[in-house]
N, C-alpha and C positions, 0 to 999 in steps of 0.2 A: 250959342246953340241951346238948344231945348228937347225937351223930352226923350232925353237920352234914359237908359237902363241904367242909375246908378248904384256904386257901391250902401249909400248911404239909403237905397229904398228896400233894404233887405234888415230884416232884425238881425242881429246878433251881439254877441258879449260887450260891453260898454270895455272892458279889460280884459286884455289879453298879459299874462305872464309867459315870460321869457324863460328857456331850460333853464339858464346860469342865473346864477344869485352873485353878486359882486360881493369879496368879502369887505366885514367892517376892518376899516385901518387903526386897528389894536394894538397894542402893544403885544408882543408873543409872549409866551411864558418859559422862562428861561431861568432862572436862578436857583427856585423855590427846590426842583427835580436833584440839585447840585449840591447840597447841604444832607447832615446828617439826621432824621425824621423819625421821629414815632407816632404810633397812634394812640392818640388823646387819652386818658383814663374816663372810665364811666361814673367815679362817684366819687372825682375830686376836680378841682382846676388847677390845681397845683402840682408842680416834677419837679424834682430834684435832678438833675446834670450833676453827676460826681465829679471829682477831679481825682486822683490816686493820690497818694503820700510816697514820700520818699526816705530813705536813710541814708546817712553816711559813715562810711568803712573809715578806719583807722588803724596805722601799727600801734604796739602798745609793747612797750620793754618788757623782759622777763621779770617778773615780781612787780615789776610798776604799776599802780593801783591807775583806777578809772575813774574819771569827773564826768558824770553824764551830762547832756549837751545837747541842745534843741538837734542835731543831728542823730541824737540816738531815739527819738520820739516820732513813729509813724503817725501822721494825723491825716486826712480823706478831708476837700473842700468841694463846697457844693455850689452850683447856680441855680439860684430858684428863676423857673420858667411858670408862671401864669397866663391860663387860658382866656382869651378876647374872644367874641362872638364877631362875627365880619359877616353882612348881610347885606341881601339887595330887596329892593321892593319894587313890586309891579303890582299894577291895574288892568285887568284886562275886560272888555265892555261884552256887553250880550251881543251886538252885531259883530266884536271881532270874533267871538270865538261860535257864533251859529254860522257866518256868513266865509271863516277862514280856518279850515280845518287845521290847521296845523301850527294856527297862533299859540296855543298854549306849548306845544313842544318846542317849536323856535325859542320862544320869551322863555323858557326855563333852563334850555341850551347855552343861552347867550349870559344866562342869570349863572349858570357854571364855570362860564368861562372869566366872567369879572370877578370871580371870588378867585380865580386864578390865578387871573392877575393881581388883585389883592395879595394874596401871599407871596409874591414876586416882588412886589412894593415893599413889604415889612421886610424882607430879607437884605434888599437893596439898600434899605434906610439904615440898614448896621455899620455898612461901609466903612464911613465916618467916623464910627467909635473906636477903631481900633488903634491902640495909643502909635502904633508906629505907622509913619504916613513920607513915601519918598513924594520928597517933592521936588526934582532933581529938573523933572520937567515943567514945572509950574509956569503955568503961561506960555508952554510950546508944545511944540508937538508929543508925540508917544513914539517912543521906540522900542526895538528888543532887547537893548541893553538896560535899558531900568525896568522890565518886565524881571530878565534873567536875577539882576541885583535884587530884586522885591524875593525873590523865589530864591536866593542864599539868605536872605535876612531871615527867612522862616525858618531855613536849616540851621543858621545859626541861633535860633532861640531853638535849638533840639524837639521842633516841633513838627521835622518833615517824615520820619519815620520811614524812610526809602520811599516814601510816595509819590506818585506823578499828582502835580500840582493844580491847583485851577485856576484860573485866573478871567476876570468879569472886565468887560470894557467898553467906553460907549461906542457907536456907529463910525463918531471920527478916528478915534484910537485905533479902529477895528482899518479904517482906508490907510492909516498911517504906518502900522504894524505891516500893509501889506508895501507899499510903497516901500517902506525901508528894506524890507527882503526883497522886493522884486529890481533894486538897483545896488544889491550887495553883490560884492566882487569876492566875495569868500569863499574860499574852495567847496566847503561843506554845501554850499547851495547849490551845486554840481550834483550834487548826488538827491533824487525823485525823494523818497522819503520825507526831506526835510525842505522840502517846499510846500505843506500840505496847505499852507494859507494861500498860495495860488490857486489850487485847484480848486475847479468846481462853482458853487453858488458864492458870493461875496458872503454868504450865511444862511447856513441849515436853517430850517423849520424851528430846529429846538437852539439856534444861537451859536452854534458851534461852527470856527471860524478857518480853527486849525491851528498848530502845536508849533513851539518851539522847545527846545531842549529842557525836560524837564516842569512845562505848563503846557497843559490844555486851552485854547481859548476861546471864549467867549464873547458875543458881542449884541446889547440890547439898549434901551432907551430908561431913561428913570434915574441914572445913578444921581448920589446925591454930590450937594456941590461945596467947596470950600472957596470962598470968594467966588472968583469966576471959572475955577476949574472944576471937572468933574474927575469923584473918586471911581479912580476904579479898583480893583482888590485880589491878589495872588493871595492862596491859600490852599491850608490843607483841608478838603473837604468833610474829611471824618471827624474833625476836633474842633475846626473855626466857629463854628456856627450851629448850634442845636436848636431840634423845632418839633412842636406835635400838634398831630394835625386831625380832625375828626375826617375816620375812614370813608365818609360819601358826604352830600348837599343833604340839606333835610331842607322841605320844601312846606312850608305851612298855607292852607287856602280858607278863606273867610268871603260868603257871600253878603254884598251890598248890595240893600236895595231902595232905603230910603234916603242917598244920596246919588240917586244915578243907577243904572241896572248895570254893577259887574262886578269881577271877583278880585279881589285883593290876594296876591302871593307874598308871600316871602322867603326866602331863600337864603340859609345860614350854615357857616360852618362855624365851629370854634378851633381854635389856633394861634400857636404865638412862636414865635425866633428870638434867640435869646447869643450872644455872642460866650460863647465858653471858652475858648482857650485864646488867650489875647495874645501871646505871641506867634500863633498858627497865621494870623492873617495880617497884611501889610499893604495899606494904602497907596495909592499910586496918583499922585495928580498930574491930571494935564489939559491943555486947553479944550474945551469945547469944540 
């Protein structure tokens, strides 16, 4: 056929954009929110993370004299926390930002959100350090009974302080943990409450998975690995893990023009995580 009316003899936009923007497949930010945080000082890089001192009491006979004794001596220990700058960089051309109004907001959006996740990264890579690690499941699966044991072992180092507990775990942990409740013959699973890891999303926006007796849980991607298992970490959130964090992005711009017509950003926070109380938090491995 010929000389039909076509769509193609009419001008119009070479690009048409769609309402919906497909999100990038990121990692969420999930840990960093979990941890105990301050903001950054302004005219140093350096904190001190106290620790308290302790004394110990004693009977003492009527008239019987006293030996003083590393027990009778208050002494205060400290964690030094040093501040790291974490930064992104971008380029952006005279044609994206005359031809796409909203290039420079997206790229600076996106620039906040990988520093995000940067600090979810450093938090995650502490895991590992902390001297006590069950490895009960090493090479198998995750369940709730060495979640619950991870979560005595913190009380037992008198590190839980009547606190409900947190606990970080990878994606498989997170199907396994549910699996294991959702085929428990336990009376306690009868009762709404204590199935909150059935309900709902397989995991919130912010990682949050749902609770067993005394842990919160959580479930994201990144943990770090001992051989071929991944750690994951019950803890007490107020004491495990100390951080400061500069209160916004600062966003620095530089015009180039004798290599290319466009503008250089960069985007920085300063910030660091520092592991403070080492018996508050207890490593958990299990397979991938």
């Amino acid at each position: 056929m010929s000389y039909e009316t076509e769509f193609g003899n009419f001008g119009h936009p070479t690009d048409v954009i769609s309402d919906a923007l497909g999100p990038a497949l990121a990692d969420a930010v999930v840990v960093a929110p979990l941890v105990y945080t301050e903001t950054a000082p302004l005219e140093t890089n350096v904190k001190l993370f106290r620790k308290a001192g302790t004394l110990t009491a004693q009977d003492v006979a009527e008239s019987a004299s006293h030996t003083y004794a590393a027990g009778d001596e208050y002494t205060e220990t400290e964690i030094t926390a040093t501040l790291a700058k974490s930064i992104v960089y971008m380029k952006i051309t005279a044609e994206a930002e005359r031809f796409h109004s909203n290039a420079l907001t997206k790229t600076v959006a996106e620039a906040g959100r990988a520093l995000a996740r940067r600090l979810d990264d450093k938090v995650l890579a502490l895991f590992s350090g902390f001297s006590t690690q069950n490895n009960d499941r090493s090479g198998s699966t995750l369940d709730v009974e060495t979640l619950m044991e991870a979560a005595y072992s913190v009380y037992a180092a008198n590190a839980g302080f009547g606190r409900q507990l947190v606990g970080v775990v990878d994606f498989k942990g997170a199907l396994e943990i549910k699996k294991n409740v959702n085929s428990a013959a336990a009376a306690i699973y009868s009762q709404p409450e204590r199935t909150t890891l059935l309900d709902g999303a397989f995991a919130a926006a912010n990682g949050f998975i749902g609770s067993i007796p005394g842990v919160d849980l959580y479930a994201t991607s990144g943990l770090p690995l001992a051989s071929s298992d991944d750690v994951a970490l019950v803890f007490n959130p107020d004491i495990a893990i100390a951080g400061m964090v500069d209160p916004s992005v600062t966003v620095w711009e530089n015009t180039v023009t004798a290599d290319g017509m466009f503008k250089e950003y960069a985007a920085y926070i300063f910030n660091t995580f520092v592991e403070w109380y080492d018996g508050a938090g207890v490593g958990v491995l299990s397979a991938t």
